[in-house]
C-alpha positions as CSV (number, residue, x, y, z in Angstrom):
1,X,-22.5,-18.7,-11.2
2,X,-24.0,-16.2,-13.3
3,X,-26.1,-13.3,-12.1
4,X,-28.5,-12.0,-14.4
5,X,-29.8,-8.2,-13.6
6,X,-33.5,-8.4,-14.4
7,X,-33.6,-11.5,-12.1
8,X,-31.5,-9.5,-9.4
9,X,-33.8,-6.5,-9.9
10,X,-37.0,-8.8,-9.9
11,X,-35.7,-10.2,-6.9
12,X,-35.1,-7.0,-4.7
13,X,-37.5,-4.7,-6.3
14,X,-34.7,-1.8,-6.2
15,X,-32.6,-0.1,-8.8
16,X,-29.7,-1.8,-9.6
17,X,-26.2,-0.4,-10.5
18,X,-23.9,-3.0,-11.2
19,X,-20.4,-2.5,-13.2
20,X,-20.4,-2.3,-17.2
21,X,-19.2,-6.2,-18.1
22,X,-17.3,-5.1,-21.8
23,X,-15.8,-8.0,-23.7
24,X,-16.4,-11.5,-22.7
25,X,-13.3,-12.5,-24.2
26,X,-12.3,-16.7,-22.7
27,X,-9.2,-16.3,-20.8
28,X,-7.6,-18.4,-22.9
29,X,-7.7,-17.1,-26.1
30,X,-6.2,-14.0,-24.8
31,X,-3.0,-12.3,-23.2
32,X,-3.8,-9.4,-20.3
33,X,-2.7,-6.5,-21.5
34,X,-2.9,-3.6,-19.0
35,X,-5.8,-1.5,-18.7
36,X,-3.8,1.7,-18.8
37,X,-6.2,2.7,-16.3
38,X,-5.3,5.4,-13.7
39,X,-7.6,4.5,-10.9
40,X,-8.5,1.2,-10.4
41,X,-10.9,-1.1,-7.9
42,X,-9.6,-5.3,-8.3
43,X,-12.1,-7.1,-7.8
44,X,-11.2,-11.4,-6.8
45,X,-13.5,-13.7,-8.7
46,X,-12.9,-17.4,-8.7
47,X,-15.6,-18.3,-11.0
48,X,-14.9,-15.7,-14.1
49,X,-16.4,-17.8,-17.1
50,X,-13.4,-19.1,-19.6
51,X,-15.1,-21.4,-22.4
52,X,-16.5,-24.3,-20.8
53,X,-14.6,-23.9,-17.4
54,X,-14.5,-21.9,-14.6
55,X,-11.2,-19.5,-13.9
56,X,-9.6,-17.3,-11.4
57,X,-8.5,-13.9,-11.7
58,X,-9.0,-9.9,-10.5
59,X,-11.8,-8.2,-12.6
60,X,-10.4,-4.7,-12.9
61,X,-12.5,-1.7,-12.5
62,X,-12.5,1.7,-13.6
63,X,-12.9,3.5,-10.2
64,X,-13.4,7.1,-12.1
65,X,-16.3,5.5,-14.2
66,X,-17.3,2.3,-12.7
67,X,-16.7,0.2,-16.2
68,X,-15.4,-3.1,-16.0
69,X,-12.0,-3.4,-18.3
70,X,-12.7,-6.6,-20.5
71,X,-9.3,-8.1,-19.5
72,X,-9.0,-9.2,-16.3
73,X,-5.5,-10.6,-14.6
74,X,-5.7,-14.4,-14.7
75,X,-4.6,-16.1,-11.7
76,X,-4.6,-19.5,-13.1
77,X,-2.0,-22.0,-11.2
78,X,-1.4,-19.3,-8.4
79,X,-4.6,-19.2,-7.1
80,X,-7.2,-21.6,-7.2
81,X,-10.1,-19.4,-5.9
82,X,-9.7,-16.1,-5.2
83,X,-10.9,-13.9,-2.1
84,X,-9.2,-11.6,0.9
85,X,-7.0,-8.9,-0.5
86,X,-4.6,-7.0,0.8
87,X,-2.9,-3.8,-0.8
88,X,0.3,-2.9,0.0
89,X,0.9,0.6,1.8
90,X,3.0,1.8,-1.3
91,X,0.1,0.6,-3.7
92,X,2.5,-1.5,-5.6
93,X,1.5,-5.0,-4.5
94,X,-1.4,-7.0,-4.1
95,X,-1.6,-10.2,-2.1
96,X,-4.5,-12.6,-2.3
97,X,-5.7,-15.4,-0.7
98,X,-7.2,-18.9,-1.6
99,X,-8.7,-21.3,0.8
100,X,-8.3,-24.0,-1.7
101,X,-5.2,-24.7,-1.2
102,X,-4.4,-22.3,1.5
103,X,-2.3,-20.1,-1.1
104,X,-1.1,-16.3,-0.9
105,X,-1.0,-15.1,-4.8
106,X,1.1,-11.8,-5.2
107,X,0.1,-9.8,-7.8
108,X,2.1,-6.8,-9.2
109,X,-0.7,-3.7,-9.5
110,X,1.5,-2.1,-12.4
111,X,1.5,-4.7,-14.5
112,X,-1.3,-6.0,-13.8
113,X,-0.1,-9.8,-13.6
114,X,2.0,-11.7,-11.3
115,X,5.0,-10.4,-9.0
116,X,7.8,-10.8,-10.5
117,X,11.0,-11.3,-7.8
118,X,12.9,-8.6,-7.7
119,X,15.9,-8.7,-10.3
120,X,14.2,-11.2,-12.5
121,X,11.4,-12.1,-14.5
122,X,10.5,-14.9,-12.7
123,X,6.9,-15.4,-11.0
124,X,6.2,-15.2,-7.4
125,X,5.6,-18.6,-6.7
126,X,2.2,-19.2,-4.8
127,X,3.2,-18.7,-1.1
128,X,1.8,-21.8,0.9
129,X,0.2,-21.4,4.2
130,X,-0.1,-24.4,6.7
131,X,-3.8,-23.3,6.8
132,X,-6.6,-21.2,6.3
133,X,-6.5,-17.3,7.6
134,X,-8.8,-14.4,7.4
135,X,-6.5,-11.7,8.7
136,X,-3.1,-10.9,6.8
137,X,-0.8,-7.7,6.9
138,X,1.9,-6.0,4.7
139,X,4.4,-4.6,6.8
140,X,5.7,-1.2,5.9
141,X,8.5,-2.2,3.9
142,X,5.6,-3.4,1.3
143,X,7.6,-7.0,0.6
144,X,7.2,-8.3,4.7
145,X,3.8,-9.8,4.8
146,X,2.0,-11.8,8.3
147,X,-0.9,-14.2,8.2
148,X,-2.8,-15.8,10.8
149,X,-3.1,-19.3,10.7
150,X,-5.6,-20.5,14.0
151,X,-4.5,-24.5,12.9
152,X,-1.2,-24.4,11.9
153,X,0.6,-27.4,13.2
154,X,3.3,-26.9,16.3
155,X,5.6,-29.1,17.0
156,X,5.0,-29.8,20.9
157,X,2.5,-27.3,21.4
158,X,-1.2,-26.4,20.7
159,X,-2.1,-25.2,16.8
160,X,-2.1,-21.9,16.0
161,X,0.8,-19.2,14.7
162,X,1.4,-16.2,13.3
163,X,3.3,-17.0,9.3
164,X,5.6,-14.1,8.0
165,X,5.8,-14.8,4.0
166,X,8.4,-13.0,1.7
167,X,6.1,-11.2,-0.9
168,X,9.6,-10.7,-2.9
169,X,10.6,-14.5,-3.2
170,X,7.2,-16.1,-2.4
171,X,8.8,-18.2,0.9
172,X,7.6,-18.4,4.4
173,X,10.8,-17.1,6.6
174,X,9.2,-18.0,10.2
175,X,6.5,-19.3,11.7
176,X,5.9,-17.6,15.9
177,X,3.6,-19.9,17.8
178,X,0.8,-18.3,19.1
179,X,-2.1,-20.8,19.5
180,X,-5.5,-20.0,18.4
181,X,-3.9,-16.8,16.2
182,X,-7.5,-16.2,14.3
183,X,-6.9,-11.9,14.0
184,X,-4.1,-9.4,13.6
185,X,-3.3,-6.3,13.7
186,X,-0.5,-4.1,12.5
187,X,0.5,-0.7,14.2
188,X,0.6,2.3,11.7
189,X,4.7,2.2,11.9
190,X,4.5,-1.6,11.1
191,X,6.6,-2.4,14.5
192,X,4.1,-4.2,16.4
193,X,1.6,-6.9,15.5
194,X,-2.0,-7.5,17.8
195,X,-3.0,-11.0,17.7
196,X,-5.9,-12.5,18.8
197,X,-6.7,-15.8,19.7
198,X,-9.9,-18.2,20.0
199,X,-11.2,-18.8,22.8
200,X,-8.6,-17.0,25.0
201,X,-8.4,-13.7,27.2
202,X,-5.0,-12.9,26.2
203,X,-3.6,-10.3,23.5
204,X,-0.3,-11.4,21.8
205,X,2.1,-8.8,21.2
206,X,5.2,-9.4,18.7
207,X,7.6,-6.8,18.0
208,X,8.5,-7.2,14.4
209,X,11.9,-6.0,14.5
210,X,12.5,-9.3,16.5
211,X,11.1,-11.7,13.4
212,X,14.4,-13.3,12.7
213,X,16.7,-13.1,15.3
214,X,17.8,-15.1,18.5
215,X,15.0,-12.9,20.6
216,X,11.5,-14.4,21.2
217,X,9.2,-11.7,19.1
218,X,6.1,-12.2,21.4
219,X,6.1,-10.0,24.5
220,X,5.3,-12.0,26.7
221,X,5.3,-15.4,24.8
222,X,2.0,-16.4,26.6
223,X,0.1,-12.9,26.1
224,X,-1.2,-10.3,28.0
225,X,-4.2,-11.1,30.0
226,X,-7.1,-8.9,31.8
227,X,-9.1,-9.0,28.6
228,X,-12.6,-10.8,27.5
229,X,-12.6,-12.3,24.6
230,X,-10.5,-9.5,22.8
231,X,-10.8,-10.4,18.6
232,X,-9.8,-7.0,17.3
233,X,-8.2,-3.8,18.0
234,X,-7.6,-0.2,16.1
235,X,-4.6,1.4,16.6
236,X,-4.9,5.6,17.8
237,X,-1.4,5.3,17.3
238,X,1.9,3.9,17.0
239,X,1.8,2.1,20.8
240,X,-2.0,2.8,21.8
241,X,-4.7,0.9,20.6
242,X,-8.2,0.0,21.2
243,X,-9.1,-3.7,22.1
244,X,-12.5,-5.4,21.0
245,X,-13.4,-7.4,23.6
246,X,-16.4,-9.9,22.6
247,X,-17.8,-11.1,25.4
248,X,-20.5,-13.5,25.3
249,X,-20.8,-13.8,21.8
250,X,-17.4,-15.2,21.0
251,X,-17.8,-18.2,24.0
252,X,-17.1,-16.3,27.1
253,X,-18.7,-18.0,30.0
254,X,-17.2,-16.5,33.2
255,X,-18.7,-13.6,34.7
256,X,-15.7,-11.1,33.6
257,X,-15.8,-13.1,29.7
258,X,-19.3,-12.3,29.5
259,X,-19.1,-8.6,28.9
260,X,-18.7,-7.4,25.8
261,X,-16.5,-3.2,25.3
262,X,-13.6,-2.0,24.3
263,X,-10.0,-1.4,26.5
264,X,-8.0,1.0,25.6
265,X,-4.0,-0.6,25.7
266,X,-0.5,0.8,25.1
267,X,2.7,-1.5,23.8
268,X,4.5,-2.1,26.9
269,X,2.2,-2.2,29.4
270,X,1.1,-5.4,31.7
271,X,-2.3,-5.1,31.2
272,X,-5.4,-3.1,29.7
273,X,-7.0,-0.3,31.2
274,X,-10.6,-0.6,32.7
275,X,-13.4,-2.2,30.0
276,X,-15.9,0.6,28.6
277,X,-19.3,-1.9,28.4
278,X,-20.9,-2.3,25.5
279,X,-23.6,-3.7,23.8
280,X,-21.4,-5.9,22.1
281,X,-17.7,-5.2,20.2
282,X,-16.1,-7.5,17.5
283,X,-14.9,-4.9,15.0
284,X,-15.0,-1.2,14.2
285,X,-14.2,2.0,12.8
286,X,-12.3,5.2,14.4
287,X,-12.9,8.5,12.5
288,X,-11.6,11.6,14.2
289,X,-12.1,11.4,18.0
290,X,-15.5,9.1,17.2
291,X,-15.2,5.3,17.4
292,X,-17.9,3.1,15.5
293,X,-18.6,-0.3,17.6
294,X,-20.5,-3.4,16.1
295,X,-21.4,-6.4,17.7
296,X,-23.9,-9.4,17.9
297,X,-25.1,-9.3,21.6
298,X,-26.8,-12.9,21.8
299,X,-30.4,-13.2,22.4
300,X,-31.2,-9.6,20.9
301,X,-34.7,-8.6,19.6
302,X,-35.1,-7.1,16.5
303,X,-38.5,-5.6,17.4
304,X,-41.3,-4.8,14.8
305,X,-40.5,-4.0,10.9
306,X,-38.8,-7.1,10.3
307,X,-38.9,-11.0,10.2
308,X,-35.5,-11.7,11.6
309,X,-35.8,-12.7,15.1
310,X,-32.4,-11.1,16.4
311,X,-30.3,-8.4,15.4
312,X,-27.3,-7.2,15.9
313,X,-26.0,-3.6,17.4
314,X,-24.4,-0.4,16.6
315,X,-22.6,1.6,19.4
316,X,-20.8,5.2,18.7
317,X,-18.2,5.9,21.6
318,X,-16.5,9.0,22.5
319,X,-12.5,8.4,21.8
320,X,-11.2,11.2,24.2
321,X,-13.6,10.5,27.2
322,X,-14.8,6.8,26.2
323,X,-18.2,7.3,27.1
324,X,-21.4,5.8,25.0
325,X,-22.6,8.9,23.1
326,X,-25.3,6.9,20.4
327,X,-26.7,3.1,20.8
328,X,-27.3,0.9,20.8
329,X,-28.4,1.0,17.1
330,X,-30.0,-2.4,15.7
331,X,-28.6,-3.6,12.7
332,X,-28.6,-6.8,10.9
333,X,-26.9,-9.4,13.2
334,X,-24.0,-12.1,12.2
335,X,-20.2,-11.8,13.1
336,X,-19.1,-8.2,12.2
337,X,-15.7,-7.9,10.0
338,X,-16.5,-5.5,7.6
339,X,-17.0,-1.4,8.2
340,X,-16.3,1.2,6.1
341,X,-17.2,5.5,5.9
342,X,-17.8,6.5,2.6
343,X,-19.0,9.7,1.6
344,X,-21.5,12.1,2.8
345,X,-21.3,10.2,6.4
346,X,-22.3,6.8,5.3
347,X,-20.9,4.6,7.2
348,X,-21.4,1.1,5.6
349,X,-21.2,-2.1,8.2
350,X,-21.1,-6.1,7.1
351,X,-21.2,-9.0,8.4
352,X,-21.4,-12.9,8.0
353,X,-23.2,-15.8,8.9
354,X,-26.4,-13.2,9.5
355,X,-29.8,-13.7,9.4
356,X,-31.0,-13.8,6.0
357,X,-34.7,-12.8,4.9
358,X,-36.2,-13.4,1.2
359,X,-40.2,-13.4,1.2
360,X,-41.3,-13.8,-2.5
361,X,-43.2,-10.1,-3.1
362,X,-41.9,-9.0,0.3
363,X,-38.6,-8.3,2.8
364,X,-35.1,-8.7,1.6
365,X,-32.7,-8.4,3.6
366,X,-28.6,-10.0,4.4
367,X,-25.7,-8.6,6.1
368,X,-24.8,-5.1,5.1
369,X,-26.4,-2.0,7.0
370,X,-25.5,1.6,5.6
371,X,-25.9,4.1,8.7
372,X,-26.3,7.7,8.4
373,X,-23.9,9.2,11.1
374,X,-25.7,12.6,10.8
375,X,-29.1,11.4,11.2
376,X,-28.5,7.4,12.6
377,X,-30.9,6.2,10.1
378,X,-30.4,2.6,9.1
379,X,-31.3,1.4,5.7
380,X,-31.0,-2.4,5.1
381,X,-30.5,-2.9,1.3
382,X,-32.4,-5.9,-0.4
383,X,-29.6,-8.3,-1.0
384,X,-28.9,-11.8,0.9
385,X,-25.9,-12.7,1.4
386,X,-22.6,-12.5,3.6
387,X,-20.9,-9.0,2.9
388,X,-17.1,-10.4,1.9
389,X,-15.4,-6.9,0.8
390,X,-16.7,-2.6,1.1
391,X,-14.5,0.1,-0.7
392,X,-15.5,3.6,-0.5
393,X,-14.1,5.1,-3.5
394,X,-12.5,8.1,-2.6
395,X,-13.6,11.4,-4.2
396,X,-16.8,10.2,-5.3
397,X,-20.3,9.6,-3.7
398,X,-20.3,5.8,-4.5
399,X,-19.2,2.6,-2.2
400,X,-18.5,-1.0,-3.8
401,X,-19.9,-4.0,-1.8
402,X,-19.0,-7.5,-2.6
403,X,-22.1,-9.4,-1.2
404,X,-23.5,-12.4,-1.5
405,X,-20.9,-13.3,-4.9
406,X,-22.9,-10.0,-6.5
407,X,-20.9,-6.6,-7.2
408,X,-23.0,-3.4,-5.9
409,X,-22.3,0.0,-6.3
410,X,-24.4,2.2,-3.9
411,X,-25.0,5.9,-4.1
412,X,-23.6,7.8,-0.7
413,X,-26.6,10.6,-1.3
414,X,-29.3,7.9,-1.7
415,X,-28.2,5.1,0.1
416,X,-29.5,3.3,-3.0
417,X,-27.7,1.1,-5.8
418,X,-26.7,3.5,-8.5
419,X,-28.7,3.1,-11.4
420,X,-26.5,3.3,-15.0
421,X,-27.0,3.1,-18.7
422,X,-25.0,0.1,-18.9
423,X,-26.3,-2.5,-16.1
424,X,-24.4,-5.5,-17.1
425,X,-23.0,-7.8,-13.9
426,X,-19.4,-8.8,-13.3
427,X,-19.9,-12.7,-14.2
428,X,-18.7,-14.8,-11.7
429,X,-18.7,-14.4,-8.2
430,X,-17.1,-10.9,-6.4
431,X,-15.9,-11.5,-3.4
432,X,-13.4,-9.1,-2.2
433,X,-12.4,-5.3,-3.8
434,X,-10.0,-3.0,-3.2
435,X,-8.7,0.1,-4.6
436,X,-5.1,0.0,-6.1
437,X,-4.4,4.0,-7.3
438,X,-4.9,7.2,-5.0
439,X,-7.5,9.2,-6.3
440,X,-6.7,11.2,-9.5
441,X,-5.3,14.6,-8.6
């Protein structure tokens, strides 16, 4: 679908600064040729207009300038529609997901098109997953990659596994029951994987190392349990991490699944340490010795200023003594997955399925919250929509948000959309971004 900018501006009564558009060459009267730029933002689009169809491909953006190249990287018959990216740790690799299909695309960054495998100059093929995920992970030797598949069929046993892919040869090498995986994890070193299940108390641990051999990688094969709900985790370390622990929210109905906090837990051990309460805790952010907490605690008010009847919540927790030193801080509500700091302290939080407001002359408002972590203002910007990808872009005051299919580029020292000469939309619909390139020296 199109977006035009003076409806997008008539419609949130803001400044708008969305990425220059260039050519509007049709795919297929065209070869990519690279961009021969030096720092670079992909964005996945699977409804870039190509004549009288529809195609998929990466939308390429000048990260130093925030101009759209006008040759993007067609992923025609590798990937049907285009969304979660993940970059490799060496910056050389991008892997991409479809739920049509339920493909992983691999995409080579220098070239700009396809992965070739090693030694050859044949494509990648299109990896195939057994099902739909929403958490994958590039080990550290950048060609080991691990998706989680919640209903993946298991022979004997209950769906649900963790899938380790070749992003070299495009093949699936082994599939580790774990029922329910929905969420993982990877620990800095790339030895350990966190997985998380629905509906269960337990953390899966597998020991990468063991991915391959006659030794079960899970430790223990039926989890670790003392935990409520846990869906995410961030990793203080090679072997310590902090767990998410949902709560309510995510279906807990016991007395213990019911509260919501963080554990802290350390590879090796039989069991978390004692829960830190929180407001609520389904993803988050760790900067320094300061950890960022968002949540959906069911049933909360938003209060005055707003017609959304519930709202979600912000909690900032001490890392050394895990105490509750800000919050909670009401923010748009939803299932929180996104969170980014960009610039100047902004810490930029998304989520999904949120309440969304559009009054004709009057509120706007979807799933992204920027937060000021100097002052703990909240602004809500006027866009609907779920909040799919957020890239700070390092050295600069600016932050790209996919949200709602529309590509925004806010301004860290306004908290506004950054308002350029050339306001032309990426056509299509944006759904993830990533950078590719470190910063320019």
């Amino acid at each position: 679908m199109r977006k035009i900018l003076i409806g997008m501006v008539a419609l949130m009564g803001a400044s708008v600064g969305i990425v220059s558009c260039g050519s509007n060459s049709s795919l297929s009267n065209m070869q990519h040729k690279a961009s021969g730029l030096g720092f670079r933002a992909f964005v996945s689009n699977p409804l870039f207009p190509n004549g009288a169809i529809n195609s998929p491909v990466l939308n390429i953006v000048n990260a130093s300038q925030d101009v759209l190249s006008p040759s993007p990287i067609s992923l025609l018959g590798t990937s049907a529609s285009p969304g979660l990216m993940v970059v490799s740790s060496d910056l050389s690799r991008t892997m991409v997901f479809s739920p049509t299909g339920n493909t992983v695309a691999v995409v080579d960054n220098t070239t700009e098109s396809i992965a070739s495998i090693p030694g050859t100059t044949t494509p990648v093929p299109p990896i195939m997953l057994p099902g739909t995920t929403e958490s994958m992970f590039i080990g550290n030797d950048n060609l080991t990659a691990y998706a989680a598949v919640p209903t993946a069929p298991i022979t004997g046993s209950a769906p649900g596994a963790v899938v380790v892919m070749s992003l070299g040869t495009g093949a699936v090498t082994a599939t580790i029951p774990v029922p329910g995986a929905h969420y993982l994890v990877g620990s800095p070193d790339g030895n350990h994987l966190l997985v998380f299940s629905d509906n269960s108390d337990n953390v899966t641990v597998i020991t990468t190392a063991l991915v391959g051999t006659n030794q079960d990688p899970r430790q223990p094969p039926g989890g670790i349990g003392g935990f409520h709900r846990p869906v995410w985790a961030i990793f203080s370390g090679n072997t310590t991490a902090y767990i998410f622990n949902c709560g309510l929210e995510c279906g807990g109905v016991s007395a213990a699944d019911m509260t919501p906090g963080i554990n802290t837990f350390t590879i090796g051990d039989a069991a978390p340490s004692a829960l830190v309460p929180l407001s609520a805790a389904t993803y988050g952010l760790l900067n320094g010795n300061t950890l960022y907490v968002a949540g959906t605690p069911p049933g909360t008010r938003c209060g005055a200023g707003t017609a959304a009847a519930t709202c979600g919540t912000l909690n900032v927790v001490d890392a050394n003594s895990l105490k509750v030193t800000k919050g909670p801080i009401l923010i748009p509500d939803g299932y929180h997955d996104r969170m980014q700091l960009g610039a100047n302290g902004q810490l930029f939080v998304g989520s999904h399925s949120c309440t969304s407001i559009n009054i004709s002359g009057g509120e706007v408002r979807g799933c992204l919250a920027i937060v000021d972590t100097n002052s703990f203002k909240v602004v809500i910007p006027p866009q609907i929509g779920d909040v799919t990808g957020i890239q700070p872009i390092t050295g600069r005051n600016v932050v790209y948000v996919c949200q709602g299919g529309v590509f925004q580029i806010f301004d860290t020292t306004t908290d506004q959309l950054l308002v350029q000469i050339r306001m032309i939309d990426i056509l299509g619909q944006s759904t993830d971004v990533k950078l590719v390139d470190p910063p320019p020296s």
